[in-house]
N, C-alpha and C positions, 0 to 999 in steps of 0.2 A: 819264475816269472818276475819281472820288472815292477817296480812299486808307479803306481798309475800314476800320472801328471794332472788329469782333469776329473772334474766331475765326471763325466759321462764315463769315462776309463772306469773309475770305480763303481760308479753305479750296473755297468756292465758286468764286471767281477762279480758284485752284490748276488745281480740275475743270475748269472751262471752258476753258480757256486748252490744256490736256493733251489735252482732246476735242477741241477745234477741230483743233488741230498734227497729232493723229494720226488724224483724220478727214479730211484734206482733201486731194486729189488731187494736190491742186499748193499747195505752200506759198506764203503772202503774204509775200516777200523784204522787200518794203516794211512790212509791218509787223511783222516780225520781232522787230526789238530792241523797239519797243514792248512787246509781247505777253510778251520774254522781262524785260524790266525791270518790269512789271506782277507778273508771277510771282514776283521776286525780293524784291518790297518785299511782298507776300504772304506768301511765306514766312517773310520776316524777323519780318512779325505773328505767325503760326501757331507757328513756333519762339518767341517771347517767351514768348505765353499758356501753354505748355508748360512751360517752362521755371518761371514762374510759378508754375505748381499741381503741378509737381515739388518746388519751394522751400517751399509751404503744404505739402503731406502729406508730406516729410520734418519740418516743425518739429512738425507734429501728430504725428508717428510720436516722437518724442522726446520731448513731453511726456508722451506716453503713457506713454513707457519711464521716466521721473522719478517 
């Protein structure tokens, strides 16, 4: 699979990956670390873009107050 471009792309993964693991009877051992390494570079998107428009509407919340 392709490393996600957007927020929502990874937040997507995030879901799926969280529904699969806790929906499935019998966990895939073999595709574990995949699925949990998939998850991880996901979140590291998800947290960026966050992070991101935490940094734009702090600088706007400060021009504002200027």
């Amino acid at each position: 699979m392709s490393t996600p471009s957007t927020f929502q792309e990874a937040y997507q993964i995030l879901q799926t990956n969280a529904q699969t693991i806790e929906n499935s009877d019998v966990l895939d051992i073999d595709g574990l670390v995949q699925t949990v390494e998939q998850s991880i570079d996901a979140y590291k998107i998800c947290l960026a873009r966050i992070q991101a428009v935490e940094q734009a509407l702090d600088k706007a919340f400060d021009d504002v107050k200027e």
